[in-house]
C-alpha positions in Angstrom: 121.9 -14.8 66.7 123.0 -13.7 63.1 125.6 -16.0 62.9 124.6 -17.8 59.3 124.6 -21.8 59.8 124.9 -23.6 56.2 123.5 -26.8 55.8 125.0 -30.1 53.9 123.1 -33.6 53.0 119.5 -31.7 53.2 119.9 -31.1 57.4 117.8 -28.2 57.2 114.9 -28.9 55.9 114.7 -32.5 56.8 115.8 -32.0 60.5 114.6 -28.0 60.6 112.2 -27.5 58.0 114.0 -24.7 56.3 114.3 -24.6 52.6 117.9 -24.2 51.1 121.1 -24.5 52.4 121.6 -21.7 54.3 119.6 -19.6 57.3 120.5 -18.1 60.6 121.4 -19.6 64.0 118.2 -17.4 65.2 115.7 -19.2 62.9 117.3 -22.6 63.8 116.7 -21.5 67.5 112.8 -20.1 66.9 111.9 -23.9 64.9 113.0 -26.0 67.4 111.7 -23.8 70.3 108.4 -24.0 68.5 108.8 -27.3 68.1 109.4 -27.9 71.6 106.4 -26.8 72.7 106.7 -26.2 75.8 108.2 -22.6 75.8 111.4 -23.2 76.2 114.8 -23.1 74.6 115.6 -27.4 73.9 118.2 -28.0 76.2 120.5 -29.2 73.1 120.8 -25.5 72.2 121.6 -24.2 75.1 124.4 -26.4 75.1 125.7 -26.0 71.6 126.0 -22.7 72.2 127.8 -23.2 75.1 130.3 -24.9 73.5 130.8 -22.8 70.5 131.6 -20.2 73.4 134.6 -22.8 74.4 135.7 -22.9 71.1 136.1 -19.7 71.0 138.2 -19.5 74.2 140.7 -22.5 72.5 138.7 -25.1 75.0 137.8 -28.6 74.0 134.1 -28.0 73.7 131.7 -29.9 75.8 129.3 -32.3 74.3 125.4 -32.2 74.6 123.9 -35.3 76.5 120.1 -34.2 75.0 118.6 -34.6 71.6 117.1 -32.7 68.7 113.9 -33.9 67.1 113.6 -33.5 63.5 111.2 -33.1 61.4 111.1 -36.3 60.0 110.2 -37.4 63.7 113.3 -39.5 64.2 116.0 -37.9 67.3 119.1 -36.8 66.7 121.8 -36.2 68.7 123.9 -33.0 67.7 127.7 -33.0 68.3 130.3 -30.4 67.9 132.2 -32.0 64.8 135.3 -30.1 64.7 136.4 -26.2 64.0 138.9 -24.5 61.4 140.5 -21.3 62.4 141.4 -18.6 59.8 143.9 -16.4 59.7 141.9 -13.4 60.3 140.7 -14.8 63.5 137.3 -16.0 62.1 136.2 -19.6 62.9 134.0 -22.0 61.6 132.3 -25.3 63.5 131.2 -28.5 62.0 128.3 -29.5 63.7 127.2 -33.0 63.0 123.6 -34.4 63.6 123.7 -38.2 64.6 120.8 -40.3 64.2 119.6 -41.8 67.6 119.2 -45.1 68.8 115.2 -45.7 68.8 114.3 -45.8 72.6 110.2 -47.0 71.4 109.2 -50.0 72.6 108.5 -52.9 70.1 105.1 -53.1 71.4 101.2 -52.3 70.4 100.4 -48.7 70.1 98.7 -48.5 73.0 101.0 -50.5 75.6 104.0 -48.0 74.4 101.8 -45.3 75.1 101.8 -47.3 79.1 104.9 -47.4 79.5 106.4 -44.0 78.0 104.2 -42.7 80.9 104.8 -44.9 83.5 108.9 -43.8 82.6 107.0 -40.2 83.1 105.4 -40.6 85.9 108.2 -42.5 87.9 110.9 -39.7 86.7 108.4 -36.9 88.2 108.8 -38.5 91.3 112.2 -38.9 91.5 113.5 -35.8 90.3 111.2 -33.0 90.2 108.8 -33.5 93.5 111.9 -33.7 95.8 113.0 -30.3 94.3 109.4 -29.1 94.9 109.8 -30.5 98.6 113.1 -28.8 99.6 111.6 -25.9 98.3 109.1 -25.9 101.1 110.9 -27.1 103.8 112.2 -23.8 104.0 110.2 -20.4 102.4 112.9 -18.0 104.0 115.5 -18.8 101.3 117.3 -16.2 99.3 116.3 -14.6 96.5 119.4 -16.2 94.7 118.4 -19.7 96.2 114.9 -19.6 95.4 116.3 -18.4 91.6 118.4 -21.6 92.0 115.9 -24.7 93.3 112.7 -22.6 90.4 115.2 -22.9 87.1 116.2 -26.6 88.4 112.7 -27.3 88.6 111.9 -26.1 85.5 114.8 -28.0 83.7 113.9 -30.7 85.6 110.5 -30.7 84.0 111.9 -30.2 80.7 114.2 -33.0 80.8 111.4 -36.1 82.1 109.1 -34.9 79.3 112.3 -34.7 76.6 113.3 -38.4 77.7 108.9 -39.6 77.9 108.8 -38.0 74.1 112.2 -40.3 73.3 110.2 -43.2 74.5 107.1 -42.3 72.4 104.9 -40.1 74.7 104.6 -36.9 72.6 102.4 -33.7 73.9 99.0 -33.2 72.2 99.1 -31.0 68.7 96.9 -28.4 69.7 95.2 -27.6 73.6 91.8 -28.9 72.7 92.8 -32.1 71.7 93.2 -34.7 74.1 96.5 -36.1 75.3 97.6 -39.3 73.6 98.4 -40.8 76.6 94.6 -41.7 76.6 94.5 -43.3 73.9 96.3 -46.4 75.7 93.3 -46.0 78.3 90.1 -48.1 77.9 86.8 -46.2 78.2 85.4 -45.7 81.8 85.9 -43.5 84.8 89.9 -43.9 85.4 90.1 -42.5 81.7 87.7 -39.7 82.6 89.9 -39.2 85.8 93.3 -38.9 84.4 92.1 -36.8 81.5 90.5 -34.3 84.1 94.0 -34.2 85.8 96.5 -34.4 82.8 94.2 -31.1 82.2 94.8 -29.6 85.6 98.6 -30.4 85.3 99.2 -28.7 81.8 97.0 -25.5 83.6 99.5 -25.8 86.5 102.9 -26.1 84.5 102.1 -23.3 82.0 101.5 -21.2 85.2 104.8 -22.2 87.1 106.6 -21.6 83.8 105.0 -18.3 83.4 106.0 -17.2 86.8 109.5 -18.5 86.3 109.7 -16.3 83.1 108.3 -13.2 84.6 111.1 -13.7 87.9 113.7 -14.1 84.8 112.9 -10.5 83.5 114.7 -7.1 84.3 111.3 -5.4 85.6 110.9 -8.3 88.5 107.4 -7.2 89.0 107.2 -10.8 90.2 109.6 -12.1 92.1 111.2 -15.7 93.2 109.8 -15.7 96.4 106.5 -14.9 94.8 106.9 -17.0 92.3 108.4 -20.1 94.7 105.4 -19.7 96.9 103.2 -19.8 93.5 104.6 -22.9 92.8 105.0 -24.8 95.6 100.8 -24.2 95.8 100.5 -25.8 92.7 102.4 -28.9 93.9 100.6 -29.1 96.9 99.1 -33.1 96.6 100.8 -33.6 93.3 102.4 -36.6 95.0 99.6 -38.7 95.6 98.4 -37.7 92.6 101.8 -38.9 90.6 101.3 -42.2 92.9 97.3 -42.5 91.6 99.2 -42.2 88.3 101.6 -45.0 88.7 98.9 -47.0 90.1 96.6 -46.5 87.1 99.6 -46.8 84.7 100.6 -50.2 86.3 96.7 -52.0 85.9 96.1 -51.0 82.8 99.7 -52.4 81.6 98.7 -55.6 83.4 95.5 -56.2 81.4 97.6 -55.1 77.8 99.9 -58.0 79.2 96.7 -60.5 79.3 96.5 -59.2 75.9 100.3 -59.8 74.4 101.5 -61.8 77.3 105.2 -62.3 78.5 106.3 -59.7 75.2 105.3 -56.8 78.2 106.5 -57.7 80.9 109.5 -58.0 79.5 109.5 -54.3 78.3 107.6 -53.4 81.9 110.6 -54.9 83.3 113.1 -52.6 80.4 111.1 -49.6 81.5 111.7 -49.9 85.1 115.0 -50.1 84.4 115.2 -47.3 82.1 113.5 -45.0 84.7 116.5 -45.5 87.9 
């Protein structure tokens, strides 16, 4: 956590925000957890230091698959460069921050907006509500499973709302504001509808993250069975819910496409895609 990170071409403060050239692996850890938002670790970290660990053991280090966001909004995609060993056993690792491809859609505001969440929505149902339903099939797993199936879940989580961000869906600044995905809503009940259950859900996932976290400590006043049966009541009729969703999603994309024609289904059909 100490380790001092020094910083070339102005990485730090335009990727991190920190002034100067040099800081410590622990502040670069605390901004992009911040900047996260969701109280978690980015994934990206977790997997740098993971392969600093394999440079330390002589292995060819394994490369991150996720993204960083800087602070300039653009992603970037953070690879171990190379390393230099010294003679008195102290090494040093390049890391190099490559600018992403731009995964937003050409599109109006408000269509990208559609189809960041249908990409959301349709990634929620593939990969965290079957997690959710093989927790429930079976309530008398171990300890050590339930551990298991509640930090996949939680990744899981992590990861659709990392790739919906990529696409241009990003989480509101503060809690009292209203998600953006409204904004690609017109006026009228459905908008009323999916704001009172985009509300519900962020209730829900701070809750199954909270209980995750409190299973994680040393104390275990909470523990994974208590906190799989926690969560698999919050899931209960999530998946008609994530269908209404999709539904919604899916008309409202068909009137912007009244709007700017053949230019969306083309990127309906690109989003689709994106989301197998």
């Amino acid at each position: 956590m100490t380790t001092v990170v020094t910083g070339e071409f102005n990485a730090l403060p335009n990727i991190f925000t920190i002034a100067g050239t040099s800081t410590t692996w622990a502040d670069i850890k605390a901004v992009a957890a911040a900047r996260n938002g969701n109280e978690m670790t980015p994934l990206w970290i977790n997997d740098m230091e993971a392969a600093a660990k394999d440079v330390l053991l002589g292995k060819v280090p394994r490369q991150t698959d996720f993204l960083c966001l800087g602070n300039d909004g653009k992603f970037y995609r953070p690879i171990i460069a190379r390393n230099e060993n010294f003679r008195s056993k102290a090494k040093r690792c390049y890391v190099a921050f490559i600018p992403s491809r731009d995964r937003r859609f050409n599109l109006t505001f408000k269509t990208s907006l559609l189809l960041s969440a249908l990409i959301l929505s349709i990634r929620f149902r593939q990969r965290v509500l079957p997690l959710v339903d093989d927790l429930g099939k079976d309530l008398k797993y171990s300890e050590k499973k339930k551990a298991e199936f509640l930090q996949k879940l939680q990744q899981e989580i992590v990861l659709v709302e990392a790739e919906a961000e990529e696409f241009g869906l990003t989480p509101p600044k503060d809690e009292h504001d209203d998600p953006p995905l409204l904004n690609g809503f017109r006026d009228g009940p459905e908008k009323d509808f999916l704001r009172e259950e985009i509300i519900k859900w962020s209730t829900a996932r701070t809750l199954i993250f909270d209980k995750i976290k409190e299973a994680q400590t040393p104390t275990k006043e909470t523990t994974w069975s208590d906190a799989a049966n926690i969560v698999t009541s919050v899931f209960v009729g999530l998946k008609a819910i994530n269908s209404t969703f999709i539904d919604k999603l899916c008309n409202e994309l068909l009137y912007a496409e009244k709007i700017e024609g053949a230019k969306v289904s083309a990127a309906v059909v690109t989003a689709l895609a994106a989301s197998r």
